[in-house]
C-alpha positions as CSV (number, residue, x, y, z in Angstrom):
1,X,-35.7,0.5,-48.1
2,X,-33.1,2.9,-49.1
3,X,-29.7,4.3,-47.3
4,X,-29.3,1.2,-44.8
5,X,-26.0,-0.6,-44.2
6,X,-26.9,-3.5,-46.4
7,X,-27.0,-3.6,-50.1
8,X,-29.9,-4.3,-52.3
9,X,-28.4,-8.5,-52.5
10,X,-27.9,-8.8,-48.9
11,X,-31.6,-7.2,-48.5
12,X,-33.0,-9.9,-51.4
13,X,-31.4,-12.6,-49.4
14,X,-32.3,-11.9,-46.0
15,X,-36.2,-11.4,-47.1
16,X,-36.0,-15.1,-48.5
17,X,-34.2,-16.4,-46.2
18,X,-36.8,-14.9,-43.4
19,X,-40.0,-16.7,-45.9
20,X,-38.0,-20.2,-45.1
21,X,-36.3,-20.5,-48.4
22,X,-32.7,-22.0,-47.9
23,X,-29.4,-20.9,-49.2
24,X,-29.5,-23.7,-52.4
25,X,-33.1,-22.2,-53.5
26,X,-32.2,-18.7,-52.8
27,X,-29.1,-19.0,-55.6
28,X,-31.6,-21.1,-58.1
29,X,-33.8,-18.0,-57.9
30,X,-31.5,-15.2,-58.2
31,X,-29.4,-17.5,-60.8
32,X,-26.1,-17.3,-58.3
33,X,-24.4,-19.7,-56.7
34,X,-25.0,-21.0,-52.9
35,X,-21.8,-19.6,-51.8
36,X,-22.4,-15.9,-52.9
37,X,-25.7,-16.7,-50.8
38,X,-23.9,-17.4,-48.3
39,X,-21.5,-15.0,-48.4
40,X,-24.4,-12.4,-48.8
41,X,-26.1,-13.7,-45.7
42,X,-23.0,-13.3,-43.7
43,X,-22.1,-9.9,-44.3
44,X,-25.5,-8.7,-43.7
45,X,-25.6,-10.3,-40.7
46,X,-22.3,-8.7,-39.4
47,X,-23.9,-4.9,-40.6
48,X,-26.9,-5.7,-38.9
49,X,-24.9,-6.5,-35.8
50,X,-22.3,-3.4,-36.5
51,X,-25.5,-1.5,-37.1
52,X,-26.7,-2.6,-33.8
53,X,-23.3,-2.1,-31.5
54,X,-23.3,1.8,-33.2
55,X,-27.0,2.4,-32.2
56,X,-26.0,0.2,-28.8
57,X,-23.1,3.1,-27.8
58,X,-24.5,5.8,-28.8
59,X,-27.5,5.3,-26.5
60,X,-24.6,4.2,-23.5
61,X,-23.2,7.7,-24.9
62,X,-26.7,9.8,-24.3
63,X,-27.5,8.0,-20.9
64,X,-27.4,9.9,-17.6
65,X,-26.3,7.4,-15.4
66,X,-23.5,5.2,-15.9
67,X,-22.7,2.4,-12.9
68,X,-19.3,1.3,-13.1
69,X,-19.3,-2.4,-12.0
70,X,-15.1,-3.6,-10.4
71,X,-13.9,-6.7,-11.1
72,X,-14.5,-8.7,-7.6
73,X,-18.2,-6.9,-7.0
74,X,-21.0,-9.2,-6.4
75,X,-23.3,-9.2,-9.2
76,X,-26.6,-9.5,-6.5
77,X,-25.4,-6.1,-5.3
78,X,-25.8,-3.9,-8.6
79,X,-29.4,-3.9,-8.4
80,X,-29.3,-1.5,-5.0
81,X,-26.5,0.0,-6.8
82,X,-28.8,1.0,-10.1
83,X,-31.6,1.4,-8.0
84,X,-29.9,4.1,-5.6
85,X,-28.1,6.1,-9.1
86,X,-31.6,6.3,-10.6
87,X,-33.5,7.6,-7.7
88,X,-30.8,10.2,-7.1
89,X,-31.3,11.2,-11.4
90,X,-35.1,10.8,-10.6
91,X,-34.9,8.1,-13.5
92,X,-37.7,5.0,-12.9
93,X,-35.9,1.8,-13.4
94,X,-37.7,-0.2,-16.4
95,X,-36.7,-3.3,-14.1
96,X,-37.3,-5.5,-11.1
97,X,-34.3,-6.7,-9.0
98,X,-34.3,-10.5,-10.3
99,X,-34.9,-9.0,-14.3
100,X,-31.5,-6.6,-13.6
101,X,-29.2,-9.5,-12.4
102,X,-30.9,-11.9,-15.3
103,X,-30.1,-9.2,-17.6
104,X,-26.7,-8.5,-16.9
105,X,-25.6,-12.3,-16.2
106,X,-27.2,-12.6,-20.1
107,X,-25.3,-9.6,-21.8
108,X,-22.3,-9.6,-19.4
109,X,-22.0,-13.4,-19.1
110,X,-18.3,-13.7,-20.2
111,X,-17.1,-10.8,-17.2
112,X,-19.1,-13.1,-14.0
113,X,-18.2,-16.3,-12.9
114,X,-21.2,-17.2,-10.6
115,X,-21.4,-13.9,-8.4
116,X,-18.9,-12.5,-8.9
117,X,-17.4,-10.1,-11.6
118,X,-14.1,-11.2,-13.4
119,X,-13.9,-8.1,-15.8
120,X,-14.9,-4.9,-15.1
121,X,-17.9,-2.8,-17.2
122,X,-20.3,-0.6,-17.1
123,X,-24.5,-0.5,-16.9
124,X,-26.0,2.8,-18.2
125,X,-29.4,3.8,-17.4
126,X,-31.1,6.2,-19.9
127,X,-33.2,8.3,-18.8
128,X,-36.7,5.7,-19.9
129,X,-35.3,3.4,-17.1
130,X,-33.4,1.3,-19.7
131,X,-30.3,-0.6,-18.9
132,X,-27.6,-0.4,-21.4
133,X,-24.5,-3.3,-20.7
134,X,-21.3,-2.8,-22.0
């Protein structure tokens, strides 16, 4: 595939590496050494998760409803607090109450120390009732 943020060697790589081939056979094959593999394998992985992170803020950027979440809130109170922002953007909510706090304990788990919030951020909703954590 053409124009993407990884080079033609990082693509090679990755395709082997995804058909179970490891980093020594992957350098026998394309007559390099294991390092460069493995070199090659990390930088693709950190432009696939730039890649991701850029397509990540832009869709916090687009979203319509953005719920602020204080340090010191109880994480088993954003749900209401979602629920109440979409209703008043007449967005449906792609999520139940228990999915919402799983979610966010999953992608904000460094900011909440059991219920509560240590470090403020944000949960967009875009407008196909998807949550966005940042």
């Amino acid at each position: 595939m053409e124009d993407t943020f990884l080079t033609e060697a990082q693509q090679r790589v990755l395709e082997l590496r995804l058909r179970g081939l490891t980093q020594a056979e992957i350098a026998r094959r394309l007559n390099t050494s294991r390092a460069n593999v493995s070199i090659l394998e990390r930088r693709a992985k950190e432009n696939i998760a730039r890649a991701e992170r850029t397509l990540k803020l832009f869709e916090r950027l687009k979203a319509p409803v953005i719920v602020t979440v204080n340090q010191g809130d109880d994480i088993l109170q954003l749900p209401k607090r979602i629920f109440e922002a979409a209703d008043a953007a007449k967005i449906r909510v792609s999520f139940g109450t228990a999915e919402i706090i799983a979610r966010v304990k999953q992608e904000a788990g460094d900011k909440i120390h059991g219920r509560s919030v240590t470090k403020a951020f944000e949960v967009a909703l875009a407008s196909n009732g998807e949550l966005i954590i940042s």
